[in-house]
TIZAPA-983464 format. One record per residue (C-alpha): residue in three letters; x, y, z; residue number from 1. Coordinates in steps of 0.05 Angstrom, whole numbers, plus 5000, padded with zeros to 4 digits. Layout:
// residues N
+--------+------+------+------+-----+
| residu |   px |   py |   pz | num |
+--------+------+------+------+-----+
|    ALA |    X |    Y |    Z | NUM |
...
+--------+------+------+------+-----+
END
This chain:
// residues 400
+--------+------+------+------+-----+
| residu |   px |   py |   pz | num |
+--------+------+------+------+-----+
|    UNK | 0461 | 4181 | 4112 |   1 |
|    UNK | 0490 | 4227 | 4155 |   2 |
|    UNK | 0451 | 4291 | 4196 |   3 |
|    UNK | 0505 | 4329 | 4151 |   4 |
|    UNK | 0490 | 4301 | 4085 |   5 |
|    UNK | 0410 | 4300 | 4096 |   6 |
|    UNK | 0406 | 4376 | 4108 |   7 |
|    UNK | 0450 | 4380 | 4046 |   8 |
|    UNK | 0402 | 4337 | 4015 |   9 |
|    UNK | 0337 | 4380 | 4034 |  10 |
|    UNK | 0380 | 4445 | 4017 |  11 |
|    UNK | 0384 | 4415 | 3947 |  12 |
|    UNK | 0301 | 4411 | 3935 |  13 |
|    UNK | 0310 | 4490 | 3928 |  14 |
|    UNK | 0363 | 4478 | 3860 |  15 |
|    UNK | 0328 | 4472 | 3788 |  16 |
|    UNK | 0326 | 4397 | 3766 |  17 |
|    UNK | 0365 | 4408 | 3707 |  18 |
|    UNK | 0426 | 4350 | 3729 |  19 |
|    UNK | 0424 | 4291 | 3761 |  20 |
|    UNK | 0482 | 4282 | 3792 |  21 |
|    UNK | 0517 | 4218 | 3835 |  22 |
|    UNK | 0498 | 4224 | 3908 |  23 |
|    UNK | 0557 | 4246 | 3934 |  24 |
|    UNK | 0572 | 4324 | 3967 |  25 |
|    UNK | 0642 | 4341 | 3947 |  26 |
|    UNK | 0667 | 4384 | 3998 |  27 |
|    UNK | 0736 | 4398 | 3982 |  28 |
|    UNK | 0793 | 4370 | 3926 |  29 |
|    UNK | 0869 | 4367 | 3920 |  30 |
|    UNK | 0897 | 4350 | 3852 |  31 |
|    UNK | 0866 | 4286 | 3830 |  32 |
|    UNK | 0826 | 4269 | 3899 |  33 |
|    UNK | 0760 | 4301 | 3925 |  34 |
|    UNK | 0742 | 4290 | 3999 |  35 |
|    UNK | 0660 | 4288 | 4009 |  36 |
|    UNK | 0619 | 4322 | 4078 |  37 |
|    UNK | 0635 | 4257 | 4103 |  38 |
|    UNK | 0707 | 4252 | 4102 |  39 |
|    UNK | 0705 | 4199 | 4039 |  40 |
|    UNK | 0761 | 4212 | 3983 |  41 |
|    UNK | 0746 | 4185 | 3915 |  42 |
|    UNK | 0790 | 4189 | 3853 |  43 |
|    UNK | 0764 | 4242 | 3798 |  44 |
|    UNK | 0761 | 4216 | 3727 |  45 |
|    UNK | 0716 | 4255 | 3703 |  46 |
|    UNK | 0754 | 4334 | 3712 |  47 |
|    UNK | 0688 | 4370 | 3714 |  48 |
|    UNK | 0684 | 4345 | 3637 |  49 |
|    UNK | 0754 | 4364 | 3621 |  50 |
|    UNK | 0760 | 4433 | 3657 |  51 |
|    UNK | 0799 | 4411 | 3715 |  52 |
|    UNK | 0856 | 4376 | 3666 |  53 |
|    UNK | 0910 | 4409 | 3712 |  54 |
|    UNK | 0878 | 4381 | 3782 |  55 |
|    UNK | 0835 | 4410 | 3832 |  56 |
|    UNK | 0871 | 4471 | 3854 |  57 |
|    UNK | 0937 | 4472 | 3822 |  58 |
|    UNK | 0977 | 4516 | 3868 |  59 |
|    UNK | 1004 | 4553 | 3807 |  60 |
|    UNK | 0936 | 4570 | 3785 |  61 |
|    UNK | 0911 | 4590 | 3856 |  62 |
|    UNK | 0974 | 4635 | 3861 |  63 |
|    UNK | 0951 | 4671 | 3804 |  64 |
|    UNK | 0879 | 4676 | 3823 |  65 |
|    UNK | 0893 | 4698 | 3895 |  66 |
|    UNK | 0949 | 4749 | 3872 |  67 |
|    UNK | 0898 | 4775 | 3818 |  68 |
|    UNK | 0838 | 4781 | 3866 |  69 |
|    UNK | 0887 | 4822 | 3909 |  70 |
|    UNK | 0889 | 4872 | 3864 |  71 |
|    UNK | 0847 | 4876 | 3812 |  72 |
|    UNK | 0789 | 4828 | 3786 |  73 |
|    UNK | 0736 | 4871 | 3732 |  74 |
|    UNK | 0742 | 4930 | 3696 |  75 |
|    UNK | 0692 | 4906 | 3647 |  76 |
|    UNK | 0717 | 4919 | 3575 |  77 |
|    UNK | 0705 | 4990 | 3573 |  78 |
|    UNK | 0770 | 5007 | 3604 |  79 |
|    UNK | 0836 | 4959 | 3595 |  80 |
|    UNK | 0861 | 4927 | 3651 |  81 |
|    UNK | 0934 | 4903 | 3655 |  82 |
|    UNK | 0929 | 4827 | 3645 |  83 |
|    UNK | 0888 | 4822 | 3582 |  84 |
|    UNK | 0944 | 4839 | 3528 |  85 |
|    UNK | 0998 | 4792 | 3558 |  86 |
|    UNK | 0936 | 4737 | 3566 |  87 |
|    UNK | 0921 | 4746 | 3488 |  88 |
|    UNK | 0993 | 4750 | 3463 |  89 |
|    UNK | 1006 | 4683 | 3500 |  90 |
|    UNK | 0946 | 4650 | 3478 |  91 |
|    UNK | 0946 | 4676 | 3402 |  92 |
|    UNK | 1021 | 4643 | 3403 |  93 |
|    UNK | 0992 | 4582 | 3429 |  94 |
|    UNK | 0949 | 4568 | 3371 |  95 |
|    UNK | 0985 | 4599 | 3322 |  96 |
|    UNK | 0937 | 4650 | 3307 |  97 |
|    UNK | 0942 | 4731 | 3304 |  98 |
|    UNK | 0870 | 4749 | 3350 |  99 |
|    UNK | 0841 | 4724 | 3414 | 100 |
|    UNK | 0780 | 4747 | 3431 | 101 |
|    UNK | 0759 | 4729 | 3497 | 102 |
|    UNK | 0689 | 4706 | 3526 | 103 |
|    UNK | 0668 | 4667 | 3586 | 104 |
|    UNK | 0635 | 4600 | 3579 | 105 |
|    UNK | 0642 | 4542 | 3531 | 106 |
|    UNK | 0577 | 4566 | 3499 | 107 |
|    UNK | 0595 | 4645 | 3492 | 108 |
|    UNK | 0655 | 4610 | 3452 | 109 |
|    UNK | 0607 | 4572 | 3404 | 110 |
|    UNK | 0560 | 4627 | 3396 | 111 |
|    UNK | 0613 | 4687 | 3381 | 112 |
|    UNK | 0650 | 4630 | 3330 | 113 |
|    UNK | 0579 | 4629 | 3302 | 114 |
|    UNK | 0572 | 4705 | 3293 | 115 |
|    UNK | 0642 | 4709 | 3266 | 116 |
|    UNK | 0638 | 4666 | 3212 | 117 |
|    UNK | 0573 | 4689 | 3184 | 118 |
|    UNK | 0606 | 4765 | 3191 | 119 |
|    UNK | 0663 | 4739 | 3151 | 120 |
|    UNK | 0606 | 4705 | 3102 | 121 |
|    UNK | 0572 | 4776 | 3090 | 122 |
|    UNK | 0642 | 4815 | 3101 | 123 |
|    UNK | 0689 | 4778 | 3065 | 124 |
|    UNK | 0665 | 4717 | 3018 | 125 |
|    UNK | 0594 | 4762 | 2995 | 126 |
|    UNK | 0550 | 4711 | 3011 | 127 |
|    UNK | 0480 | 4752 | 3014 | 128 |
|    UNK | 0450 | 4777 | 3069 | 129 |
|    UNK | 0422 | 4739 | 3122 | 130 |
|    UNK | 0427 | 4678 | 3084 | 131 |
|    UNK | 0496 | 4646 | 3107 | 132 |
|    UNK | 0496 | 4571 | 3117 | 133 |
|    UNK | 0544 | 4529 | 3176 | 134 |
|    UNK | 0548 | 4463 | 3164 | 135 |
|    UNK | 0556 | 4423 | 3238 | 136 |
|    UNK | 0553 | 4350 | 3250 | 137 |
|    UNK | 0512 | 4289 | 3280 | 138 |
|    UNK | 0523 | 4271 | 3354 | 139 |
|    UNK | 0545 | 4339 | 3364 | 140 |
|    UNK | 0550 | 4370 | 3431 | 141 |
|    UNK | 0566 | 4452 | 3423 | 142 |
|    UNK | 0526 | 4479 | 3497 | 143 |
|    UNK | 0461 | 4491 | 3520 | 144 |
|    UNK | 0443 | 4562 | 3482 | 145 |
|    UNK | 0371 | 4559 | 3437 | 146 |
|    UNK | 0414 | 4572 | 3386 | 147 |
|    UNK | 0462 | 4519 | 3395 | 148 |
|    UNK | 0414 | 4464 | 3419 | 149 |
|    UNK | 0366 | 4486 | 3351 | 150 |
|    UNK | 0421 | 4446 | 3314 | 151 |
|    UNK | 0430 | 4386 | 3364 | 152 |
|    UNK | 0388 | 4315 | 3346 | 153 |
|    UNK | 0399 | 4305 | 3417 | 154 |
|    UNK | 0320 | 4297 | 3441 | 155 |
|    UNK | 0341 | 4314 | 3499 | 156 |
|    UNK | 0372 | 4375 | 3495 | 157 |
|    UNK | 0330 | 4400 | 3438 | 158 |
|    UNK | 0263 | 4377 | 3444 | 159 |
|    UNK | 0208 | 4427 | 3477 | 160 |
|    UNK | 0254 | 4491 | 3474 | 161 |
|    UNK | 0239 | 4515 | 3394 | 162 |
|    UNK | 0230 | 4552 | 3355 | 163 |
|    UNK | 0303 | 4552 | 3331 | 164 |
|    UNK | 0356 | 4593 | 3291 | 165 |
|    UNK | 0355 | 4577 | 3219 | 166 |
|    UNK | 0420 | 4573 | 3177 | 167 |
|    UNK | 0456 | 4503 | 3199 | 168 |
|    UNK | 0452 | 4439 | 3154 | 169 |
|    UNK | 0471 | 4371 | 3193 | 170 |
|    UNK | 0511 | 4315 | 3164 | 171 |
|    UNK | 0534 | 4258 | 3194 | 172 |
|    UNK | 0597 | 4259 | 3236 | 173 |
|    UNK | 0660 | 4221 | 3204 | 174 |
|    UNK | 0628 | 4236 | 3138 | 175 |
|    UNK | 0672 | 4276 | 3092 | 176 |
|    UNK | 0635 | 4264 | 3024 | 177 |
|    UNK | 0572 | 4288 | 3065 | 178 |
|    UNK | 0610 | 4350 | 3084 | 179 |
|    UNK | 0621 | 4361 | 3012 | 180 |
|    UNK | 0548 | 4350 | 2989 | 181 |
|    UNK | 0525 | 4402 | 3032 | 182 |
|    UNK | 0570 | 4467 | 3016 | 183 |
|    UNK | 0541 | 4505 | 2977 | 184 |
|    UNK | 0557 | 4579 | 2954 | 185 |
|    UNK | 0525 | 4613 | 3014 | 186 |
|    UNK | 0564 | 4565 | 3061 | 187 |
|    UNK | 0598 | 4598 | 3115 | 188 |
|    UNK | 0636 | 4549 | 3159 | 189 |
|    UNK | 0642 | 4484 | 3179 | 190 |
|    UNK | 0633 | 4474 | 3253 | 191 |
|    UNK | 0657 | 4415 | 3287 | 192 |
|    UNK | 0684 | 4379 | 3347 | 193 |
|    UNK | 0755 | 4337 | 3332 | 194 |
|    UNK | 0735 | 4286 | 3375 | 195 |
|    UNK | 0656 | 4284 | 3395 | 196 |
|    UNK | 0660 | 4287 | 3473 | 197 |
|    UNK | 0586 | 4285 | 3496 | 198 |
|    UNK | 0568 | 4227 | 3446 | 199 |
|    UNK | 0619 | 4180 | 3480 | 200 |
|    UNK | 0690 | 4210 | 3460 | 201 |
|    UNK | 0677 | 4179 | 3386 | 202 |
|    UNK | 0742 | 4188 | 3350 | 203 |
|    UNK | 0740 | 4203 | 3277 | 204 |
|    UNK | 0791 | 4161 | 3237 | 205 |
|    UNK | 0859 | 4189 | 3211 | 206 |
|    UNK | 0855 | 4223 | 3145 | 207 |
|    UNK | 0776 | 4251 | 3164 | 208 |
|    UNK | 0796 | 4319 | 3196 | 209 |
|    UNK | 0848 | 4324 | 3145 | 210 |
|    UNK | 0799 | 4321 | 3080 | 211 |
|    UNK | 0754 | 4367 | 3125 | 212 |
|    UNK | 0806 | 4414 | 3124 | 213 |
|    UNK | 0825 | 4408 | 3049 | 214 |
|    UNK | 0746 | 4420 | 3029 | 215 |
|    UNK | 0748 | 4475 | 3065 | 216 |
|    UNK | 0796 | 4505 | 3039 | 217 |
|    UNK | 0781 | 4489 | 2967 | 218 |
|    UNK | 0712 | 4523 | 2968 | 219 |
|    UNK | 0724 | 4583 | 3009 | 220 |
|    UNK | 0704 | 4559 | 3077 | 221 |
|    UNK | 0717 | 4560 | 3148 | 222 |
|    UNK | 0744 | 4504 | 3184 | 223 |
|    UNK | 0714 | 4524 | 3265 | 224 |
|    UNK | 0743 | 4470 | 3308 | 225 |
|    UNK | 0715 | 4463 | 3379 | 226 |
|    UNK | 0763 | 4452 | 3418 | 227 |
|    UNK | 0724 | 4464 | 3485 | 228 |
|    UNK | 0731 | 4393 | 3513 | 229 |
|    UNK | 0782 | 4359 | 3469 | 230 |
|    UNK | 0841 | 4417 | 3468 | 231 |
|    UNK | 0892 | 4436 | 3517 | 232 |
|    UNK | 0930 | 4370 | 3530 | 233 |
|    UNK | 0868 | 4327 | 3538 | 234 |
|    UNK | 0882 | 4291 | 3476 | 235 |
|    UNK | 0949 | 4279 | 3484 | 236 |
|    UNK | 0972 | 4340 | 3444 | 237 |
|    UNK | 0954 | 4413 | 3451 | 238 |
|    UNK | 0897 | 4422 | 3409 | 239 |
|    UNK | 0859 | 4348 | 3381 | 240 |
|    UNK | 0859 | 4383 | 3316 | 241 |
|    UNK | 0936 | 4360 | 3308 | 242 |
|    UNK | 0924 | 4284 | 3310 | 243 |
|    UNK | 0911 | 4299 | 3239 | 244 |
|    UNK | 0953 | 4350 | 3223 | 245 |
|    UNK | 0901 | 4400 | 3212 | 246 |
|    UNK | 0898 | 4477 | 3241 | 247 |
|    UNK | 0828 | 4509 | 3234 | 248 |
|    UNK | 0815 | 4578 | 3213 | 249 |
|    UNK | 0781 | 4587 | 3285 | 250 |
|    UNK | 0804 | 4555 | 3354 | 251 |
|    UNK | 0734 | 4552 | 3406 | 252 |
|    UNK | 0764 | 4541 | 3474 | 253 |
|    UNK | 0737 | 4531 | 3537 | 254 |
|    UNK | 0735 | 4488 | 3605 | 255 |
|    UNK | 0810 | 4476 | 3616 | 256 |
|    UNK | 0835 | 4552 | 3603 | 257 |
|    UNK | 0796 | 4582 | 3663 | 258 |
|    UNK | 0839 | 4526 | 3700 | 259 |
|    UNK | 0781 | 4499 | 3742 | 260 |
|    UNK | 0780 | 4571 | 3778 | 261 |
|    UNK | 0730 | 4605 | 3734 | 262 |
|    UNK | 0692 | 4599 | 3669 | 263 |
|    UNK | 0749 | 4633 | 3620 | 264 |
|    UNK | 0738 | 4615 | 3538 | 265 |
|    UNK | 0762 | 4655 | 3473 | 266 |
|    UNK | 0761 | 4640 | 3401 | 267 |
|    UNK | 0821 | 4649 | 3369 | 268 |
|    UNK | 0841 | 4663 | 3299 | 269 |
|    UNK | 0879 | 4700 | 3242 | 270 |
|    UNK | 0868 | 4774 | 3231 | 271 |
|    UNK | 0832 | 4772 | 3155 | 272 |
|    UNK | 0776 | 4727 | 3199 | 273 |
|    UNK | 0757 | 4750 | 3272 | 274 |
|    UNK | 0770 | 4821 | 3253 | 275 |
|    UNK | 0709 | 4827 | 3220 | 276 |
|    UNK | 0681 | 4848 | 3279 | 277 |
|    UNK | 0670 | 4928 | 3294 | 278 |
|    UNK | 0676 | 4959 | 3358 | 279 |
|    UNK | 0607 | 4950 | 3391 | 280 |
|    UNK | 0587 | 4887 | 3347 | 281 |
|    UNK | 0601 | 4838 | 3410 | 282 |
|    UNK | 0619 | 4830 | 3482 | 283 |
|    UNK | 0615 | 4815 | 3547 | 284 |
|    UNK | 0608 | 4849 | 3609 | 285 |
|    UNK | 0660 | 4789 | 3640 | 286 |
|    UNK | 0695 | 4766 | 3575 | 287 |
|    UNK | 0772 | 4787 | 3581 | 288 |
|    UNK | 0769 | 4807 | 3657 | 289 |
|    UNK | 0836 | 4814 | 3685 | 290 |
|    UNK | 0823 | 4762 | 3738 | 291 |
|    UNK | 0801 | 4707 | 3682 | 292 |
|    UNK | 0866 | 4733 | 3638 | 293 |
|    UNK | 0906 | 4722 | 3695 | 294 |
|    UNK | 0894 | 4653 | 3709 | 295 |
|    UNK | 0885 | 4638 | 3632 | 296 |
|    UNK | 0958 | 4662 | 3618 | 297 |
|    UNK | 0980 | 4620 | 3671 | 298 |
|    UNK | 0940 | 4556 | 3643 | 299 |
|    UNK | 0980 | 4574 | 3582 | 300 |
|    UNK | 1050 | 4581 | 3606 | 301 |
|    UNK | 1041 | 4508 | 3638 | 302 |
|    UNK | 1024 | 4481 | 3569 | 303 |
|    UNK | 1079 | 4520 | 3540 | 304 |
|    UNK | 1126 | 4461 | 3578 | 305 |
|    UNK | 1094 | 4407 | 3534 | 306 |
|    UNK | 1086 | 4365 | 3607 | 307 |
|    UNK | 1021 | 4361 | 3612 | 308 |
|    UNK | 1005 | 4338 | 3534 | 309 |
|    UNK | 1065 | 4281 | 3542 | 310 |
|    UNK | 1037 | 4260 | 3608 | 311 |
|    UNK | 0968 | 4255 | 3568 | 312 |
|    UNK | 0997 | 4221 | 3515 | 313 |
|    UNK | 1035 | 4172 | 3555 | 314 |
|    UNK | 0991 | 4161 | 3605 | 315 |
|    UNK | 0931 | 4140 | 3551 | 316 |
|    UNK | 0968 | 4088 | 3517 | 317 |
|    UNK | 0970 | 4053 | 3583 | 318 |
|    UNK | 0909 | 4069 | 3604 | 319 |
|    UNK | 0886 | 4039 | 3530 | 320 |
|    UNK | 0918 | 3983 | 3550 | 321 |
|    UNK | 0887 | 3974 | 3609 | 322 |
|    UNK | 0817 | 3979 | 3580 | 323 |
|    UNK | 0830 | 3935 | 3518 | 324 |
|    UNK | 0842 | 3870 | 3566 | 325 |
|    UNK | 0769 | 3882 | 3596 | 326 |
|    UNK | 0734 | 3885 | 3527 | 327 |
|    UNK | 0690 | 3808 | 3522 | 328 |
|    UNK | 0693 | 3820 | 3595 | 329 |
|    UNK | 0644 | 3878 | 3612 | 330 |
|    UNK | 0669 | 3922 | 3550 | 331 |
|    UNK | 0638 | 3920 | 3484 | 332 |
|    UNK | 0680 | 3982 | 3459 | 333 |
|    UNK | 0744 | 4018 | 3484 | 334 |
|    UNK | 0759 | 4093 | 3449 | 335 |
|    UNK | 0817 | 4128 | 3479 | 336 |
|    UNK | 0849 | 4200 | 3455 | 337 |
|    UNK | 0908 | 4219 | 3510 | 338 |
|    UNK | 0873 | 4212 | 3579 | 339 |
|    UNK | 0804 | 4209 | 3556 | 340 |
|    UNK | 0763 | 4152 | 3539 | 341 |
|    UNK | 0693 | 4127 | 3525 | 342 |
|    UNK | 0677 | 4058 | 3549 | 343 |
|    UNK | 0613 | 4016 | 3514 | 344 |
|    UNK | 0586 | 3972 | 3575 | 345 |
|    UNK | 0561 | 3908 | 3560 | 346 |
|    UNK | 0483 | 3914 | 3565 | 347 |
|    UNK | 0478 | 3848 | 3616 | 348 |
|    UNK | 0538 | 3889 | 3664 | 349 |
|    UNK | 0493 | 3945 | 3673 | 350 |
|    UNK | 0466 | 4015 | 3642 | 351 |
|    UNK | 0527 | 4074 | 3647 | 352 |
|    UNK | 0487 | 4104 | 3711 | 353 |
|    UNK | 0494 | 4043 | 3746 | 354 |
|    UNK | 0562 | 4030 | 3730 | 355 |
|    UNK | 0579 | 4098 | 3748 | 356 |
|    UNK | 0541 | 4082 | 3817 | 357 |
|    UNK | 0580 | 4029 | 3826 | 358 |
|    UNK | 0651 | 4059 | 3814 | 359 |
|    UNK | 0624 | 4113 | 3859 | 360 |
|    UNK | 0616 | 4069 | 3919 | 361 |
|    UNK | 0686 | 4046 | 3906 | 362 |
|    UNK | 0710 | 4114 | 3912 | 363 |
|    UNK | 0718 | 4128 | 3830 | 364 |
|    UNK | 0677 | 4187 | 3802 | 365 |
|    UNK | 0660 | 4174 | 3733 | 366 |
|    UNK | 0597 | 4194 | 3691 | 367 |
|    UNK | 0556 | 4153 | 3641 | 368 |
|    UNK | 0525 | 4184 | 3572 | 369 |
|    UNK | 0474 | 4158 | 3517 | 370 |
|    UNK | 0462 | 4096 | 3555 | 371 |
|    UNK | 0517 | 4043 | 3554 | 372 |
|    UNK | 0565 | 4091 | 3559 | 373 |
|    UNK | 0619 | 4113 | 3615 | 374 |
|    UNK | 0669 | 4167 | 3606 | 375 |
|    UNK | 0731 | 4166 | 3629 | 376 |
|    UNK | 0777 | 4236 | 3634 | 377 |
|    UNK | 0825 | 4243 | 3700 | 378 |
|    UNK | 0869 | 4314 | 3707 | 379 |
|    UNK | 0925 | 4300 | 3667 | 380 |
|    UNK | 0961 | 4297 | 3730 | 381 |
|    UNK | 0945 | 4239 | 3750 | 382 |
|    UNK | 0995 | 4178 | 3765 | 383 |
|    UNK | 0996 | 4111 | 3724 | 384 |
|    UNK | 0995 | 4080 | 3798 | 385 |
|    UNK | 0927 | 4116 | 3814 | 386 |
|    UNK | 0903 | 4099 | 3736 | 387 |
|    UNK | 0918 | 4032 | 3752 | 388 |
|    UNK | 0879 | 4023 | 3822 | 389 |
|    UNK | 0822 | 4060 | 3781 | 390 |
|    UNK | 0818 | 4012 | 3726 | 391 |
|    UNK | 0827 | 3951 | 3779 | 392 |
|    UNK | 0767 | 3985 | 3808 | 393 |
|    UNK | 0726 | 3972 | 3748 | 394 |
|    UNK | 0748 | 3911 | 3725 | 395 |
|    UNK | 0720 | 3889 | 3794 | 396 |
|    UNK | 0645 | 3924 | 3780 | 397 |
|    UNK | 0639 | 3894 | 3713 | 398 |
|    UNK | 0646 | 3830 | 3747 | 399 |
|    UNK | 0600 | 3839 | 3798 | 400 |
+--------+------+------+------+-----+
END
């Protein structure tokens, strides 16, 4: 270890403990390659979990950040500023929705979907006062908020920080008919991820999201889709929601729309269902700032080409392909959705960490989960040829 690296090392016993992250110090990135305080490049596949899915500084997204903090970069949302309305046009198009409102993290996103559905419970449906119900599933990963983690079985996120929010019922995920058992009259939404990211990127089969939908509709209920690792091209489409053919009534989105700049997320929605909410009723100091609104419109105009969601598509059948011919050879289970996959290693090859320690030292940057798991999610930018030298690279640990 370097002089370099140790005082970066010491500098690090003053950060909370909450990660535990691969020894390596990133130090700076271009598109799919980040350069360590050595001078080492390694390959990203993991995107910072699927908010860098256009590269590390995409010069179109840097142009609009530096232009932006040029001129103008928080008014806070007590005056308007001259980026938000183009930002919220573009994006309500996007989805297909009439309302954007816009918030800051992946977690702001879950909580504000949260407090607009049980508005629209109250406002709209007449479910009773304080008693609305969201139904959310298994395995779920929504952020890190008491709130949020109240409704994890995660032990680890959940257990030592109660007491927690009443008012969600948990089924188990790929479950329809367990869905359907648990509405009830004061049920105010269904919130759920179209492909489970944290748990392993665990892929509900075809039809599932579909009868979601359906149910929802049939008993007066909101379909809230979080699309705050699985949308924007990741999945080989725009939103994972459309590898069934299903549009919720609200869009959560997160990670990729701040481009990798800056935490940017919104929920979006139609007009009889996120304007419930009052001037006053909700904000954020940072939500909707012109700097965010600038880069987000700009994230949005580059999906508008459809590139980046054929690239993803494209890309992860190959990459699916590459994966399948290592399963009985360090793989016990391959699950791909556009250019992101969760690989099951073989207990006798190694525990995720290790794996991940592994690709590491042969200059991959992956991340394990729940074990036995690795997770696998380069910017869609990527080329097959660098895919290909990344797969070679673990083929070659799981035969060490």
């Amino acid at each position: 270890m370097s002089t370099t690296t140790r005082h970066i090392y010491e500098e690090n016993q003053h950060v909370a403990h909450n990660y535990h992250p691969l020894p390596v110090v990133v130090a700076s990135a271009q598109d799919v390659w980040v350069t360590d305080v050595e001078g080492r490049r390694y390959l990203d596949l993991l995107s910072a979990y699927s908010a860098l899915n256009f590269g590390h500084r995409h010069p179109d997204l840097v142009g609009a950040a530096v232009d932006q903090i040029g001129r103008l970069t928080l008014t806070s949302r007590a005056f308007h500023n001259d980026q938000l309305a183009g930002f919220c046009a573009a994006l309500a198009e996007l989805c297909g929705k009439d309302l954007v409102l816009p918030m800051n993290t992946g977690a702001e996103a879950v909580e504000t979907g949260i407090k607009a559905a049980r508005a629209w419970a109250y406002r709209v449906k007449g479910v009773p006062a304080d008693s609305a119900r969201i139904i959310v599933a298994a395995g779920n990963f929504h952020g890190r908020t008491t709130t949020i983690v109240g409704f994890s079985d995660d032990p680890l996120a959940r257990d030592g920080f109660g007491p927690f929010t009443p008012g969600f019922d948990i089924v188990p995920y790929q479950e329809a008919d367990a869905i359907e058992a648990a509405i009830g009259e004061s049920t105010a939404a269904v919130l759920i991820e179209p492909i489970q990211g944290e748990a392993g990127v665990i892929i509900p089969p075809a039809g599932y999201l579909r009868r979601v939908r359906e149910l929802c509709t049939r008993h007066n209920v909101l379909l809230v889709a979080d699309e705050i690792q699985s949308g924007l091209g990741r999945a080989g489409v725009t939103f994972a929601c459309e590898r069934d053919g299903v549009v919720p009534d609200l869009y959560l989105l997160g990670k990729a729309l701040g481009g990798g700049i800056l935490p940017v997320s919104a929920v979006v929605g139609d007009r009889e269902v996120l304007g419930v909410f009052q001037p006053g009723e909700h904000g954020s100091t940072f939500g909707g700032n012109p700097l965010a609104a600038a880069v987000g419109l700009r994230v949005v105009e580059l999906l508008r080409t459809g590139e980046f969601q054929d690239r993803s598509a494209t890309l992860g059948r190959h990459l699916k392909a590459r994966l399948d011919a290592l399963l009985g050879h360090g793989l016990t289970d391959v699950r791909v959705a556009g250019l992101w996959a969760g690989v099951d290693i073989e207990p006798s090859r190694g525990t995720g960490r290790e794996v991940a320690e592994r690709m590491l030292a042969r200059g991959v940057l992956v991340k394990d989960t729940h074990g036995h798991t690795v997770r696998l999610a380069p910017p869609l930018t990527i080329q097959q040829s660098e895919l290909n030298w990344a797969v070679d690279q673990l083929a070659l640990v799981l035969a060490e």
